[in-house]
MARDREN-555862 format. One record per atom (N, C-alpha, C, O): x, y, z; residue in one letter. Coordinates in steps of 0.001 Angstrom, whole numbers, plus 524288, in hexadecimal, padded with zeros to 5 digits. Atoms other than C-alpha are relative to their C-alpha. Layout:
# residues N
XYZA/...
//
This chain:
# residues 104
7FC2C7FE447FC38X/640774DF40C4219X/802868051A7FE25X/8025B80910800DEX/7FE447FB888037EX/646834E8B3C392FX/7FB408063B80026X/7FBFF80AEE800D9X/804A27FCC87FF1FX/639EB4EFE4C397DX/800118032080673X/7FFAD807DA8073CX/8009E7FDD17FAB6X/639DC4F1BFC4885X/804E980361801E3X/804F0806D180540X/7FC017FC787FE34X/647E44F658C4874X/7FF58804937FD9FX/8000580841800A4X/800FA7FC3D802D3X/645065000FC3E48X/7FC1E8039D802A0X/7FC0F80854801B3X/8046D7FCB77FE04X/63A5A50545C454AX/801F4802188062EX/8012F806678082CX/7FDFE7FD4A7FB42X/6410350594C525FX/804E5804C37FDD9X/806AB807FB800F3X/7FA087FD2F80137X/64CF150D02C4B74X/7FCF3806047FE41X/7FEF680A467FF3BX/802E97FC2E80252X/642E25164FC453AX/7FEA280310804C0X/801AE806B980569X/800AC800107FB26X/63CE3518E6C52A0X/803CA802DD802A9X/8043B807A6802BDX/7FA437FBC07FE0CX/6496551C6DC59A0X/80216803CE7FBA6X/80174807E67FE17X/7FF1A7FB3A80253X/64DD152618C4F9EX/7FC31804FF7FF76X/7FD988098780042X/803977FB6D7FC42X/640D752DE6C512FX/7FF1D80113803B3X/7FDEA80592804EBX/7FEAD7FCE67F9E9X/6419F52D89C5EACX/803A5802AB80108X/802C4805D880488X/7FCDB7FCB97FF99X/64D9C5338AC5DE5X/8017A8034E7FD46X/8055D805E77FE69X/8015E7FC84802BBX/64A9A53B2CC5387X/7FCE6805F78032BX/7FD6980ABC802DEX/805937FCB57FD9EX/63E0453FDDC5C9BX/8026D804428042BX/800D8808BB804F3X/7FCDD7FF7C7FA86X/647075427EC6837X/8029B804D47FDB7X/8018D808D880024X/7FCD37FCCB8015FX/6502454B21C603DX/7FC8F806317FF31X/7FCEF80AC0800ACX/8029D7F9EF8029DX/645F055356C58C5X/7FCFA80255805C4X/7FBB5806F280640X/8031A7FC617F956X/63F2855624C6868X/8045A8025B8024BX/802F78064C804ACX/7FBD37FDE47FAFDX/64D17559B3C7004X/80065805317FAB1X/8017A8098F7FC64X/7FF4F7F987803B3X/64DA456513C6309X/7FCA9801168010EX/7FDC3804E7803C5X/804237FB987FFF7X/640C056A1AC6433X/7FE40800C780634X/7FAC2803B4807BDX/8030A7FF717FB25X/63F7E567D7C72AEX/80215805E48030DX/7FF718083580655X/7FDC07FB3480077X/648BC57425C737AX/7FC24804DC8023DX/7FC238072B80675X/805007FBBC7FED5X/63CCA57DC3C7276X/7FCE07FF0D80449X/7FA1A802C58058FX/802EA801717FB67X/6366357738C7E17X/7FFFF803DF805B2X/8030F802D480940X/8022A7FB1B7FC25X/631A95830CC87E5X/800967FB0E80494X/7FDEB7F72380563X/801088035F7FBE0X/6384257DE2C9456X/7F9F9802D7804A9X/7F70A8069F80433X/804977FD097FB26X/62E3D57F5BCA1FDX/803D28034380294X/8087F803CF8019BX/7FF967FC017FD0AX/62FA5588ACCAAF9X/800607FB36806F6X/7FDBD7F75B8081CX/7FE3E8035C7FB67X/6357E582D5CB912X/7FB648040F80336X/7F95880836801ECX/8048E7FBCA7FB20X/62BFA5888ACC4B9X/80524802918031EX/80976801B080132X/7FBC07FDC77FD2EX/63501590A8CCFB1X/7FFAD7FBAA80321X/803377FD1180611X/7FEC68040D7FC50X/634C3584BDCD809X/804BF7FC0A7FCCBX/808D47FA927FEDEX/7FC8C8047F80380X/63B4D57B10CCBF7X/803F8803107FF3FX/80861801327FFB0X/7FA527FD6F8002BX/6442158712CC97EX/805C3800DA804F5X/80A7A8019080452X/7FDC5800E97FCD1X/6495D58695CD579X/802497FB93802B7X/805D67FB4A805F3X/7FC16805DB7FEEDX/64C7E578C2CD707X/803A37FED37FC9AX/807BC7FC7B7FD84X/7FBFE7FF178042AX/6525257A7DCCA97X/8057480250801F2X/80A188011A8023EX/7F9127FD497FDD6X/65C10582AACCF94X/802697FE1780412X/807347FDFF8046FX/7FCA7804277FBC4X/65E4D57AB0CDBC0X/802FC7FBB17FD06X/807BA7FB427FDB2X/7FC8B8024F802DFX/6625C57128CD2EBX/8032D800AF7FC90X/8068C7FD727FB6FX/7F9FD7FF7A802F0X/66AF5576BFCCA51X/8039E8032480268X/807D48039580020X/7FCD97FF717FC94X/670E657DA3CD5C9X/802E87FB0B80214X/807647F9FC800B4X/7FCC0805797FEC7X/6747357080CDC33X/8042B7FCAF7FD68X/8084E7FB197FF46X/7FBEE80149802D0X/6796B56AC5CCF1FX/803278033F7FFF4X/8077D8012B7FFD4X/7FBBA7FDFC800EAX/6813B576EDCCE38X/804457FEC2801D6X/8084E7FD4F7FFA9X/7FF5F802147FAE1X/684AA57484CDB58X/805087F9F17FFADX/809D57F9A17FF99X/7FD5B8065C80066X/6891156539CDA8BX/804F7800657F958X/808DF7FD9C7F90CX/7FC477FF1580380X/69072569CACCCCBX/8058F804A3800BCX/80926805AA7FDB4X/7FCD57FD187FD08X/69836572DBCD480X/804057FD68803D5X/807BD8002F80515X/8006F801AB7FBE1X/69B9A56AA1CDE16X/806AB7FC437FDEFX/807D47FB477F95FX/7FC21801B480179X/6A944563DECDF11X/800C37FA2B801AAX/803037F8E6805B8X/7FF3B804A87FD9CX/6A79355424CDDB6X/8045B7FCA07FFF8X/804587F7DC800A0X/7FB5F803027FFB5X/6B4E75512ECDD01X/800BF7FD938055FX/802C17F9428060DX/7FF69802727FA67X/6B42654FFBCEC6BX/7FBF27FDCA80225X/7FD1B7FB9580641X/8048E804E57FEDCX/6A6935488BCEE64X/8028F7FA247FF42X/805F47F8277FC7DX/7FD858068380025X/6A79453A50CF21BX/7FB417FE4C7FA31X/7F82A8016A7F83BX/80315801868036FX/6A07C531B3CE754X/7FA007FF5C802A6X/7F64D8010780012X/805B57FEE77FF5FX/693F25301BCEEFAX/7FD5D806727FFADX/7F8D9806A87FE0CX/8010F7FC947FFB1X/6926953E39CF02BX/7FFA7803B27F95EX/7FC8E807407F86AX/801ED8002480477X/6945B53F87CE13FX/7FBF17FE3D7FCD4X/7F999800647F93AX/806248034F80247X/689A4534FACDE51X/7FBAC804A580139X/7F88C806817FE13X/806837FE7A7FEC8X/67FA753CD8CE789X/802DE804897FD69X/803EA8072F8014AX/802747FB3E80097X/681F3548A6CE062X/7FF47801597FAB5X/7FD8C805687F8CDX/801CF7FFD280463X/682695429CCD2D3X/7F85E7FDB37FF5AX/7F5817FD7B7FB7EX/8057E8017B80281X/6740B53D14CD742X/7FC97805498024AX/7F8328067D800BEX/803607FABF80080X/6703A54A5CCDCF2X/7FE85804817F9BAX/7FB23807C97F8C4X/801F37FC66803A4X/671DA55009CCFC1X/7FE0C7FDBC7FAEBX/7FD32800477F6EDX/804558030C802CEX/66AFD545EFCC871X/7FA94801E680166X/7F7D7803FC7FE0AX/805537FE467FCC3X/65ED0548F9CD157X/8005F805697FDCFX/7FD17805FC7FA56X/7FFDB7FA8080183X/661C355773CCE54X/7FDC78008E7FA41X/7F9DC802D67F8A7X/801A18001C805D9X/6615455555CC06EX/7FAC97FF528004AX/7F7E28032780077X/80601804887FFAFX/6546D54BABCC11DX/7FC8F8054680219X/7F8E1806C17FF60X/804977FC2E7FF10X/64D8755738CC877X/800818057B7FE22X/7FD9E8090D7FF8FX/801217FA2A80532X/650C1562F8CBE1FX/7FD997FD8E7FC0FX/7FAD48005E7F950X/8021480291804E4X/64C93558FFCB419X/7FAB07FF7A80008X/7F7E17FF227FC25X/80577800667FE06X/6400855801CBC26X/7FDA7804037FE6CX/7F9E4803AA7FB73X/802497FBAB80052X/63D97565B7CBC51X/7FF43802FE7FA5AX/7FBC9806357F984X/80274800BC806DDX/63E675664CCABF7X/7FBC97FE247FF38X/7F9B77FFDD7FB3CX/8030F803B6801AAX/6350155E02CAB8FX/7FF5A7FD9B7FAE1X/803447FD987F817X/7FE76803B580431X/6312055596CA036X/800B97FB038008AX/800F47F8AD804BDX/7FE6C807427FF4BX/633E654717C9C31X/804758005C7FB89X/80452802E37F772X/7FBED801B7802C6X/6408654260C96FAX/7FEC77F9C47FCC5X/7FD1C7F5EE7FF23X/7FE6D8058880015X/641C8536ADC8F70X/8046C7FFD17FBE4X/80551802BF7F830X/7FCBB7FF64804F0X/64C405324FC8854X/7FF6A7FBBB7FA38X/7FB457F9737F95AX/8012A7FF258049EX/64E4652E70C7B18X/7FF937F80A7FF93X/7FC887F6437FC4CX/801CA8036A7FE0EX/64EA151FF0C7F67X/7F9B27FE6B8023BX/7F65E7FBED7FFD0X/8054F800977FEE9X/642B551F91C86EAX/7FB2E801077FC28X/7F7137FE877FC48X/803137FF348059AX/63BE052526C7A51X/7FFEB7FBF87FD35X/7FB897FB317FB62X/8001680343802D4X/63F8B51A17C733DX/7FF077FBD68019CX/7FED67F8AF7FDFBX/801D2803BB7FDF0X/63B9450F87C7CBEX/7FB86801277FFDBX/7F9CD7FE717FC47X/8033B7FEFC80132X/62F5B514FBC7DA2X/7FC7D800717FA7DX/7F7C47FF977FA35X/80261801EE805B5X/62C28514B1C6F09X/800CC7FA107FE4BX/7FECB7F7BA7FA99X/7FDDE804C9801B1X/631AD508ADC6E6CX/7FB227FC31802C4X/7F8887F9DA7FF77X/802297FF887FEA5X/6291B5046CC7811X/7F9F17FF6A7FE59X/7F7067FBBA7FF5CX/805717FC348019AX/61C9950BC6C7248X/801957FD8C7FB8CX/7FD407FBAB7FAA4X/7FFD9803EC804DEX/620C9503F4C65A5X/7FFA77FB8A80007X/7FF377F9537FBC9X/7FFE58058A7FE65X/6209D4F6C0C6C5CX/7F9D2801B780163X/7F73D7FE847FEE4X/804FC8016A7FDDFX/612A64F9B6C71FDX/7FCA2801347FCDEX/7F8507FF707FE08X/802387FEF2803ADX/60D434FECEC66CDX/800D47FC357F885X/7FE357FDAD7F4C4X/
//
């Protein structure tokens, strides 16, 4: 038993070891290039957020605050799109080995 905790404890500290030494070197990473179509939705959307951060919600009723805290969720979600890439976080890394250590 001692053995398996030791090894899971080992485990999580190089994963988050791994995690650390990639967000320093990921630095140098040559972003892409947006096309003129993605650049331009780009800017629709950070016009809009400008837009909605401008905007004075002291006098919105509360439904009208909801829809425009889930319009700029969606907003977010589709600049995050246009980065592209895969996220995972530092969780999901460790279920996955964990995981991949149970099936192996």
């Amino acid at each position: 038993m001692k053995k398996l905790i030791y090894t899971l404890v080992l485990v999580f500290t190089l994963v988050v070891s791994v995690d650390t030494v990639y967000a320093a070197s990921n630095k140098d990473k040559v972003k892409t290039e947006l096309t003129a179509a993605q650049q331009i939705e780009l800017k629709r959307i950070t016009d809009r957020v400008e837009e909605i951060k401008a905007m004075d919600k002291s006098e919105l009723s509360k439904d009208e605050r909801k829809a425009l805290k889930k319009e700029l969720k969606e907003l977010k979600q589709q600049a995050r799109a246009m980065g592209g890439g895969v996220y995972l976080s530092v969780g999901a890394i460790i279920i996955i080995i964990l995981v991949l250590i149970l099936i192996l």
